[in-house]
C-alpha positions, 0 to 999 in steps of 0.5 A: 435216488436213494431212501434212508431208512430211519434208525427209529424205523428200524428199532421199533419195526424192523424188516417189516418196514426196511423191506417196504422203504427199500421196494419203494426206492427200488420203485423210485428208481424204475426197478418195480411195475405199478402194482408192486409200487402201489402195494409197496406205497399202501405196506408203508402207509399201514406202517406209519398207521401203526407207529402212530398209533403206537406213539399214542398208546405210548403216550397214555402209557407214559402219562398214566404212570407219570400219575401214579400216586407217590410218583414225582414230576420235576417241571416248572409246570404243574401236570395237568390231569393229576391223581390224588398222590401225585407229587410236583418239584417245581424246581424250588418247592414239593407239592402233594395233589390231594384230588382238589388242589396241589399242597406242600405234604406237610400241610396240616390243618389243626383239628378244633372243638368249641364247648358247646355248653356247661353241666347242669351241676359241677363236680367239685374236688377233681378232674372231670371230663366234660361229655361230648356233648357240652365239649367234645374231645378230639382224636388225631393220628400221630405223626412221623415226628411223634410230637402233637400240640394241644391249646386249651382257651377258656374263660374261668371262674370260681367265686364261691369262695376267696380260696376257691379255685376253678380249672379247665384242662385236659388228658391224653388217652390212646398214644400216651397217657398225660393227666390234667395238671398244672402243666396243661391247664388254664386256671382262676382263683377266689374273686374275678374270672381268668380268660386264657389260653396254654400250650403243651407239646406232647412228644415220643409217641409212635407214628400213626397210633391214635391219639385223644385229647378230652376236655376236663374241669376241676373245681375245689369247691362248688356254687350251684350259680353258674355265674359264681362257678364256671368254665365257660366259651372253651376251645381245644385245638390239636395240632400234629407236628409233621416235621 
């Protein structure tokens, strides 16, 4: 009777364990005393305990460098225990692991401030920023696009006369410098209030410098009522465009 010894075998132990599988077949085939056969039984037994144990290190091995952040596992499976970085291609879509759940890379949450209240006593006859406390600005990172979106809503007014006008708007300060203008801006004149809302997309920015978008007001002249003259239940939204 003769034993084959496994390729594996040999490739990962080498003569260790061909000396101890060919005692045994000479054992097998009445050519060892009892002894040697029992010595012969335990050197492999120990073998196989080491390649055991060295499939498992193996094993943890190959999975924590399957989960090094930035590395991609293609499975239609998610990885199990992932760490934040990780990414999956299930196939059809890549996903990020963010340390909560997987998400496209891409994903970005818009960044949103609400005015919270309106000066005491308005500045007329230029653009003014309102205090981080009455309306706080926003700063977001650029993105590789270099391009981010920016929406002002509000609801404004300026009756204190026909010709009055009333504005609400912003400026960029950090990335790029852009004004508060016509361009970027909700506005009202004389009579009635305007409830609106613009979009402007800023571009050719550098990646991942900071950008900062603060609120502002401009009025061309002033009431001292602040139903007569106001800007009121404003929004910012900032939005990085990724691709």
């Amino acid at each position: 009777m003769a034993v084959i010894v496994p390729s594996i075998g040999q490739l990962l132990w080498g003569e260790p364990l061909n000396n101890a599988l060919l005692g045994l077949d000479a054992a097998i085939q009445g050519k060892v005393s009892t002894a040697e056969f029992a010595n012969l039984t335990a050197q492999v037994a120990a073998i196989q305990v080491q390649a055991s144990n060295a499939q498992t290190t193996a094993n943890t091995a190959l999975n924590t460098a399957n989960n090094v952040p930035g590395t991609i596992t293609v499975s239609g499976v998610a990885p199990a225990t992932p760490t934040a970085g990780k990414y999956w291609d299930n196939g059809a879509y890549l996903y990020r692991y963010n340390g909560t759940s997987w998400q496209p890379p891409n994903y970005v949450r818009p960044t949103v401030t609400n005015q919270v209240s309106s000066p005491g006593t308005y500045t007329a006859g230029a653009w003014t920023d309102f205090t981080s406390g009455q309306f706080p600005p926003i700063t977001v990172q650029v993105p590789p696009s270099g391009q981010v979106k920016v929406t002002i809503s509000s609801a404004v007014a300026n009756n204190n006369t026909d010709a009055s006008t009333g504005w609400c708007g912003w400026r960029a300060s950090g990335a790029t410098t852009f004004a508060a203008s016509e361009k970027n801006g909700v506005a009202s004149r004389g009579s009635g209030r305007t409830y609106a809302s613009r979009t402007y997309v800023l571009t050719g920015m550098t990646a991942g410098t900071n950008l900062t978008i603060t609120p502002q007001y401009n009025f061309s002249s002033v009431n001292a009522s602040q139903s007569i003259t106001y800007v009121r239940d404003s929004q910012l939204i900032v939005e990085p465009i990724v691709l």
